[in-house]
C-alpha positions in Angstrom: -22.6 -6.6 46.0 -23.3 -3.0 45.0 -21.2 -1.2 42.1 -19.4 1.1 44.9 -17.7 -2.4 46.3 -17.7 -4.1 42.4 -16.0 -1.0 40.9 -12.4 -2.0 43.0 -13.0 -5.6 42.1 -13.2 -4.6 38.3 -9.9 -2.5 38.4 -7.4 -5.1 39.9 -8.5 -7.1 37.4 -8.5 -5.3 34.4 -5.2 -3.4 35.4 -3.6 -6.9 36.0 -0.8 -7.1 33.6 -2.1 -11.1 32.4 -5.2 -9.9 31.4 -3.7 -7.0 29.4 -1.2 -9.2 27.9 -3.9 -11.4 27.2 -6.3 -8.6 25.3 -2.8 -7.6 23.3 -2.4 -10.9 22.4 -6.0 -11.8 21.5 -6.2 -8.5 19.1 -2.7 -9.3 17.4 -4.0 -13.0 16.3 -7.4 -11.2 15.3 -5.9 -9.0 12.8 -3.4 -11.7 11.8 -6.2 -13.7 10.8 -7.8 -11.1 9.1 -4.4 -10.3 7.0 -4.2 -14.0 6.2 -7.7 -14.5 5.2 -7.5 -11.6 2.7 -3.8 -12.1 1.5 -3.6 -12.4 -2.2 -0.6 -12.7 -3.9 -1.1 -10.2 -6.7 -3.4 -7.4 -6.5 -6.6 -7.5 -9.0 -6.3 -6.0 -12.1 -8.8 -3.7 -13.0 -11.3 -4.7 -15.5 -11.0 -2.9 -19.5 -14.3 -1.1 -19.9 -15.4 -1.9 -23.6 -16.1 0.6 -25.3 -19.1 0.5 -27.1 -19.2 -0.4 -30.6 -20.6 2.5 -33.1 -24.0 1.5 -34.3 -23.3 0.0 -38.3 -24.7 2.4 -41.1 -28.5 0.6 -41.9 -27.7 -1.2 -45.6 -29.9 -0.7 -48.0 -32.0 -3.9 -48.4 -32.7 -3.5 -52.3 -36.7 -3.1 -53.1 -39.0 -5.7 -53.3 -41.7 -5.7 -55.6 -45.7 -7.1 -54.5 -47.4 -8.7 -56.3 -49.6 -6.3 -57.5 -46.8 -4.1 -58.7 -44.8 -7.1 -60.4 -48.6 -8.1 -62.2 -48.9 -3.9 -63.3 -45.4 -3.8 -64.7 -46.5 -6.5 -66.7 -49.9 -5.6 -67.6 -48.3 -2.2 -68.7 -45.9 -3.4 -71.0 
């Protein structure tokens, strides 16, 4: 069969008014599918960003004497 006697063929059938219904039909329960399968009841929220926290001011730790300063103090005294 060459495509000059296949290209009649093709439009009966795709001009038939079953197999249009049918395509309808088949693209409706698609997309009704698709609703159903992302359906949620309430939107998301959108997440609060956190702000970041300001870095704490650096406490001074108080100064720690060595031993060899501790043992001068001493000595000096």
């Amino acid at each position: 069969m060459s495509f000059a006697e296949l290209l009649p063929v093709l439009k009966k059938i795709l001009t038939n008014p079953i197999v249009i219904g049918t395509a309808v039909v088949v693209v409706l329960y698609m997309n009704f599918c698709t609703f159903v399968a992302n359906y949620r009841k309430k939107p998301p929220r959108p997440k609060k960003k956190r702000t970041p926290l300001p870095p704490a001011p650096a406490k001074k730790e108080p100064e720690q004497h060595t031993d060899e300063e501790h043992s001068e103090q001493h000595e000096g005294a």
